[in-house]
MIBA-308604 format. One line per 3 residues: number of its first residue (from 1); their letters; for each residue x, y, z of N, C-alpha, C. Coordinates in nm, 3 decimals. Example, Ala and Ser with C-alpha at 12.3 -4.5 7.8 and 13.67 -1.06 7.14 Angstrom:
REM residues 2
1) AS) 1.319:-0.569:0.780:1.230:-0.450:0.780:1.320:-0.330:0.780; 1.285:-0.225:0.708:1.367:-0.106:0.714:1.290:0.003:0.787 .
***
This chain:
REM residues 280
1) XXX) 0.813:-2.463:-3.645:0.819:-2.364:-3.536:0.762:-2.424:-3.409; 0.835:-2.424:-3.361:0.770:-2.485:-3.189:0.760:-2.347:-3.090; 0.598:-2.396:-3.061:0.493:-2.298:-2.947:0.523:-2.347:-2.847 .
4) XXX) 0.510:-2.280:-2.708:0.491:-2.336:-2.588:0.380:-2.423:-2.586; 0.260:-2.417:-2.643:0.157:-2.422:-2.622:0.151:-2.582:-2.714; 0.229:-2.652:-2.720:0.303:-2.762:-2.798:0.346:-2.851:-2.707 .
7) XXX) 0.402:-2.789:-2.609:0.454:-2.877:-2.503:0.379:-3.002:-2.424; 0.407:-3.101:-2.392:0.343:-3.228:-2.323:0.374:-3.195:-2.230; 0.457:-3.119:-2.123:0.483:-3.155:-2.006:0.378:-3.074:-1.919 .
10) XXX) 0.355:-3.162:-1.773:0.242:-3.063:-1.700:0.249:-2.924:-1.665; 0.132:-2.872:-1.684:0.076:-2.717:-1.650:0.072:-2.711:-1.513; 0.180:-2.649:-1.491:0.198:-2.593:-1.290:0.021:-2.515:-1.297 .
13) XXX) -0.082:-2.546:-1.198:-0.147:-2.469:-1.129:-0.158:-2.367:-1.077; -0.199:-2.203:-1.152:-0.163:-2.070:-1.145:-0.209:-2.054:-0.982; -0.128:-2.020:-0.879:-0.186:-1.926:-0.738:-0.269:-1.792:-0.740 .
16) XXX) -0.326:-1.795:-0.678:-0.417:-1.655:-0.691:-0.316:-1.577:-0.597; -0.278:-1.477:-0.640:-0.262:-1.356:-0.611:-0.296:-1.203:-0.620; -0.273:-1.093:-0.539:-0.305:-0.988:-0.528:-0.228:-0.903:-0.621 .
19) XXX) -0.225:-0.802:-0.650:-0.133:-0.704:-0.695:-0.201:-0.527:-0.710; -0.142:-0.480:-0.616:-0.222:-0.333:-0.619:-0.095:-0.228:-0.656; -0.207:-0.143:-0.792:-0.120:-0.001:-0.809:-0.148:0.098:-0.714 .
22) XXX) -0.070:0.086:-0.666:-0.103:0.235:-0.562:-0.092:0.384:-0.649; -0.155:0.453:-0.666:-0.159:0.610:-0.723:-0.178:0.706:-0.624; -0.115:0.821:-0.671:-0.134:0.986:-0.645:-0.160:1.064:-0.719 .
25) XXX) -0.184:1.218:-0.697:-0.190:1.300:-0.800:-0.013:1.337:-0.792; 0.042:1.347:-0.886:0.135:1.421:-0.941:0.190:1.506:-0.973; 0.294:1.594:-1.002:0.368:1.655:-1.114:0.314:1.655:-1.238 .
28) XXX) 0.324:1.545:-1.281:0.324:1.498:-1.436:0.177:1.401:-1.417; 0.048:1.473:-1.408:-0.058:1.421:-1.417:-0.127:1.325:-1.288; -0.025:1.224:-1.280:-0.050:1.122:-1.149:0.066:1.039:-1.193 .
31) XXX) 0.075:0.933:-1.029:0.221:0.842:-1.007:0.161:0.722:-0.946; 0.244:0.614:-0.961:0.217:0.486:-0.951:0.373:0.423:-0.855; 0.320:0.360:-0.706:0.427:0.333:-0.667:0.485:0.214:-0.672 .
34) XXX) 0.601:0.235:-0.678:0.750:0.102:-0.708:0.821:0.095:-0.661; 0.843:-0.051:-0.632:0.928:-0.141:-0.537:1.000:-0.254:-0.624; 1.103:-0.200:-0.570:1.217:-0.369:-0.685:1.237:-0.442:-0.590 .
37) XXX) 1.252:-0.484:-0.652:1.250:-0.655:-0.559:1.376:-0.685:-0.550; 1.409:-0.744:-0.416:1.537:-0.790:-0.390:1.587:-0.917:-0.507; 1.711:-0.876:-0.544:1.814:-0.983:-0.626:1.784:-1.116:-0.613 .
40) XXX) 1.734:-1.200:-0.430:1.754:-1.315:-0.391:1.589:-1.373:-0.420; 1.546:-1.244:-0.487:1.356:-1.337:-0.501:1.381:-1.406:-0.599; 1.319:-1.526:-0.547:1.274:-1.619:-0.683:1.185:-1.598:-0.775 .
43) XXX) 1.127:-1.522:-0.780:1.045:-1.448:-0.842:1.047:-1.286:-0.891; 1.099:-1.235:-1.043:1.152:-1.138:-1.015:1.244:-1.077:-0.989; 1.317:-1.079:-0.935:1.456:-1.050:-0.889:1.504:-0.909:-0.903 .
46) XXX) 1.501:-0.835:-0.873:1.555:-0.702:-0.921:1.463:-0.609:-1.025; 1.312:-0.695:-1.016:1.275:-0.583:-1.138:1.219:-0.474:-1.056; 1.125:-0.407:-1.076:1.035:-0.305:-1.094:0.902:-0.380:-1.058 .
49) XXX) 0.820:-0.351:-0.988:0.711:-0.417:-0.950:0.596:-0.342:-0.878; 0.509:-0.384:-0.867:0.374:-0.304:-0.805:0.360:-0.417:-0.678; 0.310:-0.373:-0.497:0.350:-0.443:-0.407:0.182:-0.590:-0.445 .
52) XXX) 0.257:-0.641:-0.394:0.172:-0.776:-0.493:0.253:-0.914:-0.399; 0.126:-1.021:-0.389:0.197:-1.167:-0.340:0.055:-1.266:-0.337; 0.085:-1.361:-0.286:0.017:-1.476:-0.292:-0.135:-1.413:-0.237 .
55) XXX) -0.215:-1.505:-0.227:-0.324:-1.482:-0.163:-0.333:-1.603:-0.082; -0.357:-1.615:0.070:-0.347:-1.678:0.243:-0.481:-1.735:0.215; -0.497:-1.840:0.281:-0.621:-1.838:0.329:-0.689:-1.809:0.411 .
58) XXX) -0.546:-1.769:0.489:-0.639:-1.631:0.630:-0.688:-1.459:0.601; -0.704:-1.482:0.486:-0.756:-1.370:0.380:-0.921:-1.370:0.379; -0.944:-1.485:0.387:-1.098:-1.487:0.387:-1.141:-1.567:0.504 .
61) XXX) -1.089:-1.586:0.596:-1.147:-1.644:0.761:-1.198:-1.535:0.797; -1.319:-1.612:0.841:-1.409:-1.500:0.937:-1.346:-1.428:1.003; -1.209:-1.462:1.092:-1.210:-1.307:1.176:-1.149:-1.189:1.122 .
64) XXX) -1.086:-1.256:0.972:-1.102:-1.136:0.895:-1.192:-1.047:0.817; -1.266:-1.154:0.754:-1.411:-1.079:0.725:-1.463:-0.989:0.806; -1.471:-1.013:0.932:-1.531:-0.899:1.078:-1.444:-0.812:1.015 .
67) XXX) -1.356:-0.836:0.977:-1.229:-0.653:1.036:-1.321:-0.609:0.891; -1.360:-0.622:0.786:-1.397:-0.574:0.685:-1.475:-0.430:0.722; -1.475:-0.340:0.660:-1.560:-0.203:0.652:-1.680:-0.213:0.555 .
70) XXX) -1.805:-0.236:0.534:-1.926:-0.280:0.463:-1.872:-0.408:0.411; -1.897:-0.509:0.470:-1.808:-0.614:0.372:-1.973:-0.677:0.321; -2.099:-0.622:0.382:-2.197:-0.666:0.302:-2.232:-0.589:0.168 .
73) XXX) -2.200:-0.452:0.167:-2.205:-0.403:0.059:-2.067:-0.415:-0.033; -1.970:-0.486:-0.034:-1.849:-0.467:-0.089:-1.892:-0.513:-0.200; -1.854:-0.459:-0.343:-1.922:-0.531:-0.470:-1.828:-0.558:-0.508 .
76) XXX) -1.817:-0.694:-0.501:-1.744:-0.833:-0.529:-1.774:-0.906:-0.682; -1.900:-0.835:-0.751:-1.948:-0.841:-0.874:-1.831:-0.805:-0.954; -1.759:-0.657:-0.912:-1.706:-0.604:-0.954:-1.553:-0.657:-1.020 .
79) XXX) -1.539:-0.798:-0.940:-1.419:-0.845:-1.020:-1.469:-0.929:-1.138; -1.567:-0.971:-1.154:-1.612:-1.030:-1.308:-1.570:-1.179:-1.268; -1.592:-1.213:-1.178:-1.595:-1.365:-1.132:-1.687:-1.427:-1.077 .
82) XXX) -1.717:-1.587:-1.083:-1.816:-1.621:-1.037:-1.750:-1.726:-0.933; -1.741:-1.669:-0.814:-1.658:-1.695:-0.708:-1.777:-1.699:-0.587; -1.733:-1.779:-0.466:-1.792:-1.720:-0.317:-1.767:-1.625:-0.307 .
85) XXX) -1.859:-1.539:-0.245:-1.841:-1.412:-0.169:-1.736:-1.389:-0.090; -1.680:-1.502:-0.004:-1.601:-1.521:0.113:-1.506:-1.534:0.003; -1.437:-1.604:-0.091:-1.337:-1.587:-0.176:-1.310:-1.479:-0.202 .
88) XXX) -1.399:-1.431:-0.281:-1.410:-1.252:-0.277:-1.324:-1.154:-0.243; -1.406:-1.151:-0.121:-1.353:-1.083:-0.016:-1.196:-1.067:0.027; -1.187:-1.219:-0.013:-1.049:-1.262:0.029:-0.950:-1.182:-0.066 .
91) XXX) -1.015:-1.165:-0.168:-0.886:-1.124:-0.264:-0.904:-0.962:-0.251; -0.997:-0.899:-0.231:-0.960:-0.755:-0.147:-0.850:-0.744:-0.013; -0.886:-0.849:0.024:-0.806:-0.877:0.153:-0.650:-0.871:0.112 .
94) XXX) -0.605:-0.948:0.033:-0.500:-1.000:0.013:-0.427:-0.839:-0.024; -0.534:-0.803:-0.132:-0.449:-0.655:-0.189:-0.389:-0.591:-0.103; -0.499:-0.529:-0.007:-0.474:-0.440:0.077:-0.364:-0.519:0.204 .
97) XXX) -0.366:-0.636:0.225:-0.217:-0.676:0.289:-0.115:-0.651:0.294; -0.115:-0.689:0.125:0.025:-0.661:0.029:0.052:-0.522:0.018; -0.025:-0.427:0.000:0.022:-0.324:-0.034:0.074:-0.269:0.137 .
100) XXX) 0.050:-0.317:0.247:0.077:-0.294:0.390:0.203:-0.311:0.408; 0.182:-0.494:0.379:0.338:-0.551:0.382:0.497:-0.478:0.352; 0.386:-0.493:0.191:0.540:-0.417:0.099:0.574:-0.261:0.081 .
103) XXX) 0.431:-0.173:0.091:0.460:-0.047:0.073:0.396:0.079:0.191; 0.360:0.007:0.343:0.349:0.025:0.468:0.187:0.133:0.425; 0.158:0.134:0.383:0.016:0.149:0.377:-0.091:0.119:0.392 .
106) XXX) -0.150:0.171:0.512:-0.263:0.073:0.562:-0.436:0.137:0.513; -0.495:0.052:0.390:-0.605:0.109:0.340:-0.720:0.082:0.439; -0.720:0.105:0.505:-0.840:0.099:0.660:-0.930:0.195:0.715 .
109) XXX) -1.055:0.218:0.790:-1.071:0.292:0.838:-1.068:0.320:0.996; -1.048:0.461:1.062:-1.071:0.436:1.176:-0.906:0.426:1.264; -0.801:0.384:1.200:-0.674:0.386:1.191:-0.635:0.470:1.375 .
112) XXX) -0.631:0.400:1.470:-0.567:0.508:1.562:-0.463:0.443:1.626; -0.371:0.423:1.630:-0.196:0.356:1.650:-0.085:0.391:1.484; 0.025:0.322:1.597:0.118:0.338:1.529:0.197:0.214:1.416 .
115) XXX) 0.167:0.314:1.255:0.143:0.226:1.152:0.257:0.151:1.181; 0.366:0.214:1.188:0.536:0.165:1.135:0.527:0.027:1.255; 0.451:-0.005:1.383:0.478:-0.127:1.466:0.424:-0.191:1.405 .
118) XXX) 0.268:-0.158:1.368:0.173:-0.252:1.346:0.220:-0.303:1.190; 0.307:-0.226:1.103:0.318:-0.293:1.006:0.457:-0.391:1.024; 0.529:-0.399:1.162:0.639:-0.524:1.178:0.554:-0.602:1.266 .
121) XXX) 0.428:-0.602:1.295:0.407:-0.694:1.332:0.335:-0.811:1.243; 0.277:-0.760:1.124:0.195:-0.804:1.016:0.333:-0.873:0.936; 0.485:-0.821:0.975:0.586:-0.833:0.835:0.630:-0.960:0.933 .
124) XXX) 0.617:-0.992:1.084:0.622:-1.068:1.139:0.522:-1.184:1.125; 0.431:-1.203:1.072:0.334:-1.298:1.050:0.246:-1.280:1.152; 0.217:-1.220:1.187:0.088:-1.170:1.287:-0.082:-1.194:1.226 .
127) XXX) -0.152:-1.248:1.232:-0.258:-1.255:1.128:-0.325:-1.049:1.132; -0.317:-1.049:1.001:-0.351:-0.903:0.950:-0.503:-0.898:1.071; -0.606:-0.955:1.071:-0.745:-0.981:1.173:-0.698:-0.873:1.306 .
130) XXX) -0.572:-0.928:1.358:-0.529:-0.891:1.491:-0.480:-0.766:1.505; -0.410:-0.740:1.378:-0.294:-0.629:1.366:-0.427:-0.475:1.350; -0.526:-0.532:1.276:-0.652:-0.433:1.232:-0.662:-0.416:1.405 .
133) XXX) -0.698:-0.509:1.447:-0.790:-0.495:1.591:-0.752:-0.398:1.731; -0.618:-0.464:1.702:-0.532:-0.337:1.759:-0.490:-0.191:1.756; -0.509:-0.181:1.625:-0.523:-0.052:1.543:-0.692:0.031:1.565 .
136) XXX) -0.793:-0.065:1.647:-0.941:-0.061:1.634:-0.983:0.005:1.480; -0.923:-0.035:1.356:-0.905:-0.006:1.235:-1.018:-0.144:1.163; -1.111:-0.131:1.102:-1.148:-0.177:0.995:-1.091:-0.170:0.827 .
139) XXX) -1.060:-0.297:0.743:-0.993:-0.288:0.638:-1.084:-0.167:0.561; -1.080:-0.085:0.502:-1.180:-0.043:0.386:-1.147:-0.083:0.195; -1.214:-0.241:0.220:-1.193:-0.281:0.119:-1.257:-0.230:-0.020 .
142) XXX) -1.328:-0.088:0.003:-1.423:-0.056:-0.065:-1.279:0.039:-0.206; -1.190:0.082:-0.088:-1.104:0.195:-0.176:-1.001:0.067:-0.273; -1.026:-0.010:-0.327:-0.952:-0.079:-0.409:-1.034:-0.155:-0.515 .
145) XXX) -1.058:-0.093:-0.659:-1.133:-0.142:-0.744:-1.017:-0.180:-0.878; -1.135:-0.325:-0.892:-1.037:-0.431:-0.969:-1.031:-0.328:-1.099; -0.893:-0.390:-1.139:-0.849:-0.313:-1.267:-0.826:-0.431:-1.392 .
148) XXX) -0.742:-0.586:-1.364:-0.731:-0.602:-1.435:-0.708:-0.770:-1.365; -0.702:-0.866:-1.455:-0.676:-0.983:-1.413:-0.526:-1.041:-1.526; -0.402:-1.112:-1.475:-0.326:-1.151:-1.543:-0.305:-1.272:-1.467 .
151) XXX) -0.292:-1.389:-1.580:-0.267:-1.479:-1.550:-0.108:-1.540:-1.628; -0.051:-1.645:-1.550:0.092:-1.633:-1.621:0.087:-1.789:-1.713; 0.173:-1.794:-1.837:0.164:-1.859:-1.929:0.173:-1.930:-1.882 .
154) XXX) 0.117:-2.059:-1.952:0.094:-2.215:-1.921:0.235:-2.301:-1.930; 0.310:-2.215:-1.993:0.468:-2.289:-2.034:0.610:-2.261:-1.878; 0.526:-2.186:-1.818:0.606:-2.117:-1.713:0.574:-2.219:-1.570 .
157) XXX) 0.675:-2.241:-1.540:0.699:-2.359:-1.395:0.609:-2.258:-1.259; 0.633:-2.165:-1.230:0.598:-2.103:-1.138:0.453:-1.978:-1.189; 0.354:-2.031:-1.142:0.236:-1.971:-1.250:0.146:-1.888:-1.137 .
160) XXX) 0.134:-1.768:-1.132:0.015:-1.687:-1.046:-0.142:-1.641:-1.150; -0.246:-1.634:-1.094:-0.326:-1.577:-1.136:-0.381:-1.436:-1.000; -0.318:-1.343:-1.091:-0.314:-1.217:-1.028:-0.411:-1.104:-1.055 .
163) XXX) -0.475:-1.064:-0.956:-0.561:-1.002:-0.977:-0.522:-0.835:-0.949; -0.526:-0.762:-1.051:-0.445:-0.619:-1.018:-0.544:-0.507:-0.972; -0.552:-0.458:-0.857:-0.671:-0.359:-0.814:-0.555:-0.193:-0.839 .
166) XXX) -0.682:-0.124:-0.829:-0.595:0.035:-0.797:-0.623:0.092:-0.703; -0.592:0.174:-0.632:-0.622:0.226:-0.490:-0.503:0.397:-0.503; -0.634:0.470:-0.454:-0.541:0.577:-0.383:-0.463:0.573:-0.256 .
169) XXX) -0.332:0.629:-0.291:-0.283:0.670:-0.158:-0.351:0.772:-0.067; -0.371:0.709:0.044:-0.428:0.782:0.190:-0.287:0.905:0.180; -0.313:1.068:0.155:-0.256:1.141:0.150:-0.139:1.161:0.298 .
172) XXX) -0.212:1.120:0.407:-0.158:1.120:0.539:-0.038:0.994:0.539; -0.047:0.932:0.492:0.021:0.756:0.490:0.159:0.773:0.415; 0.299:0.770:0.420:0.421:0.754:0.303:0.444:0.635:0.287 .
175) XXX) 0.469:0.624:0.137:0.480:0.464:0.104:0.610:0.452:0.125; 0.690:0.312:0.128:0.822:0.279:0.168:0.819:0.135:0.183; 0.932:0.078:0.094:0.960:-0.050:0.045:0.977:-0.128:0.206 .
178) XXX) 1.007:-0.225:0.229:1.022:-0.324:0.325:1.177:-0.339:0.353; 1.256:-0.300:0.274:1.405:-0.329:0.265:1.406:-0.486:0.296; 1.332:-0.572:0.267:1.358:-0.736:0.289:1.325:-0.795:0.165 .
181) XXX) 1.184:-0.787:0.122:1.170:-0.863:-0.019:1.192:-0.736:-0.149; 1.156:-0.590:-0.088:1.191:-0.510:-0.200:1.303:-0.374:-0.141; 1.384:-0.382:-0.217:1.533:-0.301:-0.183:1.530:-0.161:-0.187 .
184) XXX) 1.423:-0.116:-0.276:1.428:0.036:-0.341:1.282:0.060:-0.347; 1.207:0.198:-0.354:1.106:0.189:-0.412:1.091:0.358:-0.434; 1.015:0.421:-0.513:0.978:0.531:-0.581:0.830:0.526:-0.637 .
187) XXX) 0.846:0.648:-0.644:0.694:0.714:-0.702:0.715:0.730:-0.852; 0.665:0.704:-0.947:0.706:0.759:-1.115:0.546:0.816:-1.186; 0.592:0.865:-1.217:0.502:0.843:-1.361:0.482:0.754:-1.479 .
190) XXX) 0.380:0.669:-1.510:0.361:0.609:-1.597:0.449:0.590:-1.757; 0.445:0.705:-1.797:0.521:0.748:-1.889:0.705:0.706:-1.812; 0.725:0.828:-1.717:0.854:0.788:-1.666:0.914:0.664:-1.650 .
193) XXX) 0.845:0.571:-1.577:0.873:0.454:-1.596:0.873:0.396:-1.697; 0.809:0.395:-1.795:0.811:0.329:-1.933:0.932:0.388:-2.019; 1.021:0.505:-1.974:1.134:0.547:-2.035:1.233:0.509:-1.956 .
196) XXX) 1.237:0.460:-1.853:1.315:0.400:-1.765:1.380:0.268:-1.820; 1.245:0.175:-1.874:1.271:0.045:-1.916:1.362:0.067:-2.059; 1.284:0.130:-2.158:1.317:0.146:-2.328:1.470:0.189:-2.270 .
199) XXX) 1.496:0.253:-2.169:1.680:0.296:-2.158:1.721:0.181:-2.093; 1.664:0.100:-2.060:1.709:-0.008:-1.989:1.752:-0.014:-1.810; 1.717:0.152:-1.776:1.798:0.194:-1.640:1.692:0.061:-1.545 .
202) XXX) 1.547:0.034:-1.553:1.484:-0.079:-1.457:1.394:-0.183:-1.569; 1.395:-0.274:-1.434:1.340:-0.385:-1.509:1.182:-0.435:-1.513; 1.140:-0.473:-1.622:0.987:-0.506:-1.608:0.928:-0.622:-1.615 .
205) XXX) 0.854:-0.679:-1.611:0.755:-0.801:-1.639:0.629:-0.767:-1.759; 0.598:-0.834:-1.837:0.555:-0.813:-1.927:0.403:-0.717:-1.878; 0.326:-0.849:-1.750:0.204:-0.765:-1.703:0.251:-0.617:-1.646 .
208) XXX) 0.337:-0.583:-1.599:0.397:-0.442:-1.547:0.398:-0.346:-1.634; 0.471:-0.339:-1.765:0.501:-0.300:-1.868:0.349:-0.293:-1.933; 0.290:-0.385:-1.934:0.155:-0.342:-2.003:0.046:-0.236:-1.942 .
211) XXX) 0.072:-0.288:-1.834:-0.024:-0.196:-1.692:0.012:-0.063:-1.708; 0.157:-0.022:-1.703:0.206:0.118:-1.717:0.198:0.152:-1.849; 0.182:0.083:-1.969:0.155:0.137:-2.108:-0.029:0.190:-2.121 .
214) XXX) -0.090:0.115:-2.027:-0.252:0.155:-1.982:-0.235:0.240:-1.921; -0.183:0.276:-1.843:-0.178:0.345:-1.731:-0.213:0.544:-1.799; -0.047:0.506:-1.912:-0.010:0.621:-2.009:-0.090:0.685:-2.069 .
217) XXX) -0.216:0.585:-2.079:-0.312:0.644:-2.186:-0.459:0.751:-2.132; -0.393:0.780:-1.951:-0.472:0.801:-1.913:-0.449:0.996:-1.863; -0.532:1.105:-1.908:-0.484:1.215:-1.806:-0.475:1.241:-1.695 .
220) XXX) -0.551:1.188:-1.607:-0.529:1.193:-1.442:-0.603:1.070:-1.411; -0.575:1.102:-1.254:-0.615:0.989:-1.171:-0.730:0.982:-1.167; -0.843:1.072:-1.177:-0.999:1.048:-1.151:-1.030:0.951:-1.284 .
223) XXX) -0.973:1.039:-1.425:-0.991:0.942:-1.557:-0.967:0.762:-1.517; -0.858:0.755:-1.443:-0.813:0.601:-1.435:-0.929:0.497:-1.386; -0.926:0.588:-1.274:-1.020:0.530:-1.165:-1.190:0.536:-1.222 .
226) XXX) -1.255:0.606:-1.245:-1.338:0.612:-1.362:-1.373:0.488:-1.469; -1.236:0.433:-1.524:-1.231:0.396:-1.622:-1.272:0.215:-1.552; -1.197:0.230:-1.437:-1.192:0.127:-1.388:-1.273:0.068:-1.353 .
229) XXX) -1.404:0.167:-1.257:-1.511:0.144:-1.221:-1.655:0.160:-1.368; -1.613:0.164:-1.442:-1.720:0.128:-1.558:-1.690:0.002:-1.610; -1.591:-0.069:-1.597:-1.618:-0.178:-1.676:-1.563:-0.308:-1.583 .
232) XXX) -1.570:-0.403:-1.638:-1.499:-0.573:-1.531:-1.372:-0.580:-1.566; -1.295:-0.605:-1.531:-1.169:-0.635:-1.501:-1.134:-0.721:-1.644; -1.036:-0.722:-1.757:-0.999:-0.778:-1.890:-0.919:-0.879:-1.788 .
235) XXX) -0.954:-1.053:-1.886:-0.854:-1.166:-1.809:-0.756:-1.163:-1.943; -0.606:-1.157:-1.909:-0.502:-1.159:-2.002:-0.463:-1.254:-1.970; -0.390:-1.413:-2.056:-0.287:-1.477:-2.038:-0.284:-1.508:-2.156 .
238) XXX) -0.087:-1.452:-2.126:-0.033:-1.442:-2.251:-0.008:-1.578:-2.299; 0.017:-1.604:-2.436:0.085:-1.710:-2.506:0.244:-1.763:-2.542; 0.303:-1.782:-2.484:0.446:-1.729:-2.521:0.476:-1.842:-2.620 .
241) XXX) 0.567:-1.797:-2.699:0.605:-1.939:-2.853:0.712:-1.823:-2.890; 0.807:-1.893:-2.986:0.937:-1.895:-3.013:0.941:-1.829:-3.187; 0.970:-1.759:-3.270:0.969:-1.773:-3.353:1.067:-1.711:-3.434 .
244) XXX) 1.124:-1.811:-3.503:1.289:-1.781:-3.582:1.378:-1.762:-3.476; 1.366:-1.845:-3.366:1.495:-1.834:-3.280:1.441:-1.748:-3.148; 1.327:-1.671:-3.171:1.318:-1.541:-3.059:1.202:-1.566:-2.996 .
247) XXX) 1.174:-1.533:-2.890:1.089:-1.549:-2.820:0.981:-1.445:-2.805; 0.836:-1.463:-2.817:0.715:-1.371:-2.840:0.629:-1.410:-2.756; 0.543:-1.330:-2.681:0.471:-1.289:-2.618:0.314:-1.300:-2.674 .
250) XXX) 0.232:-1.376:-2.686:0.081:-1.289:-2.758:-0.029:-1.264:-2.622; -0.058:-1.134:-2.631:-0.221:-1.101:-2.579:-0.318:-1.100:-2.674; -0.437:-1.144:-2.629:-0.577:-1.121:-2.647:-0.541:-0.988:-2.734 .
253) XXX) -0.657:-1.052:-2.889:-0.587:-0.941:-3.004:-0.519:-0.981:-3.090; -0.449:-1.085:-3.074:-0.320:-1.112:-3.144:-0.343:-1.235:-3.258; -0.327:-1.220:-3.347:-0.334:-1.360:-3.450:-0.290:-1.496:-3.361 .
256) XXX) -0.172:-1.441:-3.305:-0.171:-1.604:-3.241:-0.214:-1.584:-3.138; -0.307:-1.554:-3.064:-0.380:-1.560:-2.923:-0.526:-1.639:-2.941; -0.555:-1.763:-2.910:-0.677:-1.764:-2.937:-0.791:-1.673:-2.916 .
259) XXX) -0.785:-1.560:-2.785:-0.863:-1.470:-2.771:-0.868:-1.387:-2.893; -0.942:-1.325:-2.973:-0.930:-1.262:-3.099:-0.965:-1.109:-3.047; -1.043:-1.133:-2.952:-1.059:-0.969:-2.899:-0.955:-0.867:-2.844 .
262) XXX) -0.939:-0.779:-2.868:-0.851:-0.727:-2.780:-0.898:-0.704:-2.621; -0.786:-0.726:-2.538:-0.824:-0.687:-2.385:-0.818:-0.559:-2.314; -0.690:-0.492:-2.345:-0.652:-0.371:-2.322:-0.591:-0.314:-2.428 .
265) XXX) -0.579:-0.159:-2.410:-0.498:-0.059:-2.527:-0.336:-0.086:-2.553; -0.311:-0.104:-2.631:-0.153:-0.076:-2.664:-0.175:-0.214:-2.711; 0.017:-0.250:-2.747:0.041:-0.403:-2.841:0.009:-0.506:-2.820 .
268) XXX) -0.035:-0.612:-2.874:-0.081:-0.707:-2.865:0.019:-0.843:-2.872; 0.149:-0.758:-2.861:0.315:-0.878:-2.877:0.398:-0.831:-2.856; 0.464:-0.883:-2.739:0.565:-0.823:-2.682:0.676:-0.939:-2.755 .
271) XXX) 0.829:-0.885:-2.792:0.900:-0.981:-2.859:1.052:-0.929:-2.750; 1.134:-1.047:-2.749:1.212:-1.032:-2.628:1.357:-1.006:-2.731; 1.428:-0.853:-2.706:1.538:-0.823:-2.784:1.679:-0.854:-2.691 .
274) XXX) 1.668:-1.001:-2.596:1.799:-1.021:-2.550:1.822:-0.966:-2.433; 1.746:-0.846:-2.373:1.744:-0.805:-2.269:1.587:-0.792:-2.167; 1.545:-0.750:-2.272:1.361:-0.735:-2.242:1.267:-0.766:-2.362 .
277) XXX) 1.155:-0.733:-2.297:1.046:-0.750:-2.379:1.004:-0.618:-2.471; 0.984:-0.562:-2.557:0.944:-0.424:-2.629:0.824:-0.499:-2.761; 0.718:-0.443:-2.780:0.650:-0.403:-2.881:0.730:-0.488:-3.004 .
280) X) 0.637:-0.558:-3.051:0.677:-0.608:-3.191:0.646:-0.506:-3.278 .
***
């Protein structure tokens, strides 16, 4: 049986990236917003996604740090890393970018202009520092607490280490895709979306699919958020290996995962039936 984890050839270097669930209260308990990604990403392509991307290094330059809202009290403990502070920071930074970029939401305080320019000027490459300043808006990196860390298999050419925060939606703020890197986007329910995939109507990524199977296990949004802020952030990277022809997935938990602990609730092996990934 040949593992990925078998392979001689070099391990691409995972990028740090952001990835934030944005939530509401709901209909159906609470909602999590989604953006598919345009067909032409190299990354992704059409699935289902939470707004998420690289992490800049103008993420953690001082004149972004200034735009920060307590950036001396920001507890940076809280991602379970033993990082600079200024790194840190950076990766609050990055979240709350991304979630600007891709789903025009600006987690800031103080906010007095107009979001829809200031967010083509940020989609323009504007350094986010400037776009705050103009806005006389400080980031409030405080409303985004780490939820989870995924890192992508060692067998995979294009590798992120993504750090997934949660954040409420600012009730005043509507989210709305970019129509450039993501085509569509909606509000679901946890559950909803996870019946979306099993019918096959959208597409997932394994960390997506797991996030929204966590997500499920939760009754509302205070429970989530709660849950989030009691404990450090679980590091997942999966194992992927081949077996009898098919391709498997292991998390932390799993006989074949060297992690033996479990990380999060639900399966511990995702197995790929030709179209997606589902529960072994």
């Amino acid at each position: 049986m040949q593992t990925d984890s078998d392979s001689t050839r070099d391990v691409a270097v995972a990028r740090d990236a952001a990835t934030v669930l944005l939530l509401r209260d709901g209909g159906d308990g609470f909602e999590v917003f989604m953006v598919k990604r345009s067909g032409l990403s190299d990354v992704l392509g059409e699935a289902h996604v939470f707004p998420g991307g690289k992490i800049d290094a103008a993420d953690s330059a001082p004149a972004m740090l200034g735009r920060i809202a307590g950036l001396a009290a920001l507890d940076v403990a809280a991602l379970g890393e033993s990082v600079p502070r200024e790194r840190a920071a950076g990766m609050f930074v990055a979240a709350a970018r991304e979630t600007f970029e891709e789903a025009g939401v600006l987690l800031a305080q103080g906010v007095a202009g107009d979001l829809a320019a200031a967010r083509a000027r940020l989609n323009a490459k504007e350094p986010l520092a400037d776009v705050l300043a103009s806005l006389g808006a400080l980031l409030d990196a405080a409303a985004l607490v780490p939820w989870a860390r995924w890192v992508t298999p060692a067998a995979v050419p294009k590798r992120f280490d993504a750090r997934f925060f949660l954040a409420v939606a600012p009730p005043e703020q509507a989210a709305r895709h970019d129509d450039y890197e993501a085509t569509h986007s909606e509000w679901l329910s946890p559950r909803a979306a996870l019946a979306r995939y099993r019918e096959g109507a959208i597409k997932l990524a394994p960390p997506t699919y797991m996030s929204l199977h966590h997500l499920s296990l939760f009754a509302d949004l205070g429970a989530v958020i709660a849950d989030a802020r009691s404990r450090r952030p679980p590091v997942l990277q999966p194992v992927a290996f081949h077996e009898d022809g098919v391709r498997h997935i292991a998390l932390p938990g799993d006989a074949r995962h060297p992690v033996r602990e479990q990380a999060i609730p639900g399966p511990t092996r995702l197995v790929w039936d030709g179209q997606k990934y589902l529960p072994a």
